[in-house]
C-alpha positions in Angstrom: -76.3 -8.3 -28.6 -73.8 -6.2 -26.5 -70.6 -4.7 -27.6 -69.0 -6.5 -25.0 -70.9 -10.0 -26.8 -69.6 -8.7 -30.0 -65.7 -8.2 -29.1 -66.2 -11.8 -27.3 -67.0 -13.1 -31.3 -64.2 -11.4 -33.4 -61.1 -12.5 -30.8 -63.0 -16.4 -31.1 -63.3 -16.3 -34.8 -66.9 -15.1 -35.2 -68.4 -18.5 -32.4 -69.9 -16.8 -29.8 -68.3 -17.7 -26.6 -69.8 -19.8 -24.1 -69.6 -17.5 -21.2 -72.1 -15.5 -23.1 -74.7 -18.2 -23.4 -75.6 -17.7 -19.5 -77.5 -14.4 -18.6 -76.9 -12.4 -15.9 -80.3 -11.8 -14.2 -80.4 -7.9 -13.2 -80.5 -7.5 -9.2 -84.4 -7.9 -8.2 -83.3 -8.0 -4.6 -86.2 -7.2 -2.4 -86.7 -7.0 1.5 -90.1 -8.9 0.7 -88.6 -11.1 -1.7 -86.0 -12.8 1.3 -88.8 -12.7 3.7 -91.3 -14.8 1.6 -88.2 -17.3 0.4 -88.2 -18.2 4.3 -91.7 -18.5 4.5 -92.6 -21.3 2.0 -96.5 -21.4 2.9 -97.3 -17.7 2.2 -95.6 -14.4 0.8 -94.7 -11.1 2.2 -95.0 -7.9 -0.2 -93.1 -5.0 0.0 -95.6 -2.3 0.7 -95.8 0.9 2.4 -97.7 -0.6 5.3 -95.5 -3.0 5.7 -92.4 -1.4 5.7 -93.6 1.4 8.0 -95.1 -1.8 10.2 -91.5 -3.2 10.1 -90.0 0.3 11.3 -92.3 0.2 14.3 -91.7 -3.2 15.5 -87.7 -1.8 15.1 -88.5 1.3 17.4 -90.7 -0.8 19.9 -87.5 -3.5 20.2 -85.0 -0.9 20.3 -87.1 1.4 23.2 -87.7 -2.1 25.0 -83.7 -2.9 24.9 -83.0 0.9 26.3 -85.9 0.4 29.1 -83.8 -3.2 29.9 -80.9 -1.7 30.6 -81.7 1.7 32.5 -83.4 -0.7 35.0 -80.5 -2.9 35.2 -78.0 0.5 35.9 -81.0 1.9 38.1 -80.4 -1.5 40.0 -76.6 -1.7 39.9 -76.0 2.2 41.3 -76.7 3.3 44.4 -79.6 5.8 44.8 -78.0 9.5 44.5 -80.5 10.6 47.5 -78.3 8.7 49.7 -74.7 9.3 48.5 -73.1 12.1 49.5 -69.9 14.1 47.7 -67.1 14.0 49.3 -65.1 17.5 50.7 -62.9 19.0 49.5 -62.0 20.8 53.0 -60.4 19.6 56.7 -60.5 21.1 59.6 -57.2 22.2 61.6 -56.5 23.9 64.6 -54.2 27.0 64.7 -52.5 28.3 67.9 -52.4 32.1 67.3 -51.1 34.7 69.2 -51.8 32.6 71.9 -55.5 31.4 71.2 -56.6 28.9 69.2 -58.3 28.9 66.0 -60.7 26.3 64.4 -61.0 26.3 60.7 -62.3 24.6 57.6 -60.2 25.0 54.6 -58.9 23.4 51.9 -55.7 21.2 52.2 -53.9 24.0 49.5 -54.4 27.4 51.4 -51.3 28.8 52.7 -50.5 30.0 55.9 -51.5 33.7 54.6 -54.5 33.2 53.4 -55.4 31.7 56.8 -54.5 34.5 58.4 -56.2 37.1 55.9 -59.2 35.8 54.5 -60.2 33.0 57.2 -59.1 34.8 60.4 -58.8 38.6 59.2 -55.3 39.0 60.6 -54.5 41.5 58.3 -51.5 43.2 59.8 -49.4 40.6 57.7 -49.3 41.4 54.3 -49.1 39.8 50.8 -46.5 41.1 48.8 -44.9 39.1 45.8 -46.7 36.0 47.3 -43.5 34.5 45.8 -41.3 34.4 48.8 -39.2 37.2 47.9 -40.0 40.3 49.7 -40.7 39.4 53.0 -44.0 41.1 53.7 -45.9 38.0 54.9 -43.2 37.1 57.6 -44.9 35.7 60.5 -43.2 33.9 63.7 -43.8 30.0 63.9 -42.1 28.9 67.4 -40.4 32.1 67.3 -38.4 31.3 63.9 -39.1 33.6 61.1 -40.9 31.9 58.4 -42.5 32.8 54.8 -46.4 32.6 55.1 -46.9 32.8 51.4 -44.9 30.0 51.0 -46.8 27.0 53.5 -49.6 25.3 53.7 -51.2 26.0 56.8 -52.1 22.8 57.6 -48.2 21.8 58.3 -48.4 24.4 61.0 -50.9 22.7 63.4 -50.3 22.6 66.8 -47.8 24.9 66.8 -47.4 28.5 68.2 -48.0 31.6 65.8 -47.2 35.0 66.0 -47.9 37.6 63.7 -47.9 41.2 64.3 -50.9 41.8 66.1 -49.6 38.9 68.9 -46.2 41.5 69.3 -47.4 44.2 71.3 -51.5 45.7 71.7 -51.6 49.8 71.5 -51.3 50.4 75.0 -47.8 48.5 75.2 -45.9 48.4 72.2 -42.9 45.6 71.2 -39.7 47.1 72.1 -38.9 46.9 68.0 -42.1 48.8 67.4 -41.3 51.7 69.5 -38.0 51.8 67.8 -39.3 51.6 64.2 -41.4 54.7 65.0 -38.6 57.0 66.9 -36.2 55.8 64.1 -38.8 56.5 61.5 -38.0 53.5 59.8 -41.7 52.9 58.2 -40.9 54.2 54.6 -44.4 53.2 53.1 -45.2 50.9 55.8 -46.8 48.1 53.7 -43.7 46.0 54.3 -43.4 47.2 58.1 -45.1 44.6 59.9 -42.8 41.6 58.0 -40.2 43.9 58.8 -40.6 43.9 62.5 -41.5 40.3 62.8 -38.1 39.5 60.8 -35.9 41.6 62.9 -37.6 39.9 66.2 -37.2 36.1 64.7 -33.3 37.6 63.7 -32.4 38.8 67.4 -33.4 35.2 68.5 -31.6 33.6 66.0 -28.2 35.5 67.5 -29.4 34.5 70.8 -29.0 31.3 69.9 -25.9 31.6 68.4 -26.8 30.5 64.4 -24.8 32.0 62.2 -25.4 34.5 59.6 -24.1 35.3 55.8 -21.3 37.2 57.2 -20.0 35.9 60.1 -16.0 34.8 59.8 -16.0 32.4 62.1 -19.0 30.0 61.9 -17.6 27.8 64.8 -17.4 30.4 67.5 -20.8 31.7 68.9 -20.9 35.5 68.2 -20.5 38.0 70.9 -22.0 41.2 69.9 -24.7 41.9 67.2 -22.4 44.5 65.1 -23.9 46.6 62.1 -23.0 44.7 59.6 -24.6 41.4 61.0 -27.3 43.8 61.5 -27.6 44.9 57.8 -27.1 41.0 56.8 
């Protein structure tokens, strides 16, 4: 009798209680046990052979299901052979320094890069490649512009000039001859943005635009004075 059998009796008075007159059968659960129960005209015992037979017939059903559905995927997706991934370049056309220029690039290169490492126009220069210090100043229809700073796809079909399309050795740009007799190089790594700049700036008075310090911004300046000059 079980302590728990025994507490049962002293809070009933010493009677044993009726709960305690049914016996919990002890789990006897067995894999063969459920089998046979479904099989009324024979048993199934839980043996090694059979368990490992049961294991393999498992593996079999679970390769065949895996084999099912690779061919159904294999049927579904087109055959790799055939695809082909898709580019990541374009190709543009760049008019510069009067010739034109057929390249494959990606859509993010800037109009520098083009220039340096596609077309090894190294006179302009990369600087801050930030836009700040000017050495990558190109002409783009004879307006200044920052090369860093563009893609050079928005430039197709227009004209380009960088600093080899000013002047060859045998005839200098009018600016060029005066940058060397005014010795106005310093290191010279900026120069070529330099001269481009000043070229897209005497234009710009040409056309009368403007500049940071011009009093009257109605009236189209008359003379190009010092200190528009140092603007």
């Amino acid at each position: 009798m079980t302590a728990h059998s025994l507490l049962q009796m002293r809070n009933n008075g010493g009677a044993p209680s009726k709960l305690n007159e049914s016996k919990v059968e002890p789990n006897t659960y067995s894999p063969g046990k459920d089998l046979a129960d479904t099989n009324p005209g024979g048993s199934l015992e839980s043996t090694p052979t059979s368990r490992a037979q049961a294991r393999q017939a498992v593996r079999i059903h679970n390769r065949a299901i895996r084999l099912a559905q690779g061919r159904s995927m294999k049927e579904q997706t087109p055959s790799t052979q055939n695809r082909r991934a898709p580019s990541s370049t374009i190709q543009i056309t760049l008019e510069i320094n009067g010739a034109a220029h057929t390249l494959e690039i990606e859509p993010r290169v800037s109009l520098l890069d083009a220039l340096r490492e596609h077309l090894h126009l190294t006179g302009t220069k990369k600087g801050c490649n930030q836009g700040a210090c000017g050495a990558c100043t190109v002409l783009c229809n004879g307006d200044r512009i920052l090369s860093c700073l563009t893609l050079a796809i928005q430039y197709e079909g227009m004209e380009i000039t960088t600093i080899e399309g000013l002047g060859t050795a045998g005839e200098l740009h009018p600016l060029q001859v005066e940058f060397m007799e005014q010795d106005g190089f310093q290191c010279g790594y900026c120069t070529p943005g330099q001269i481009c700049s000043a070229v897209g700036m005497i234009r710009e008075f040409r056309n009368g635009l403007p500049s940071a310090v011009t009093k009257d911004v109605s009236a189209r300046p008359v003379e190009l004075s010092e200190e528009e000059i140092s603007e």
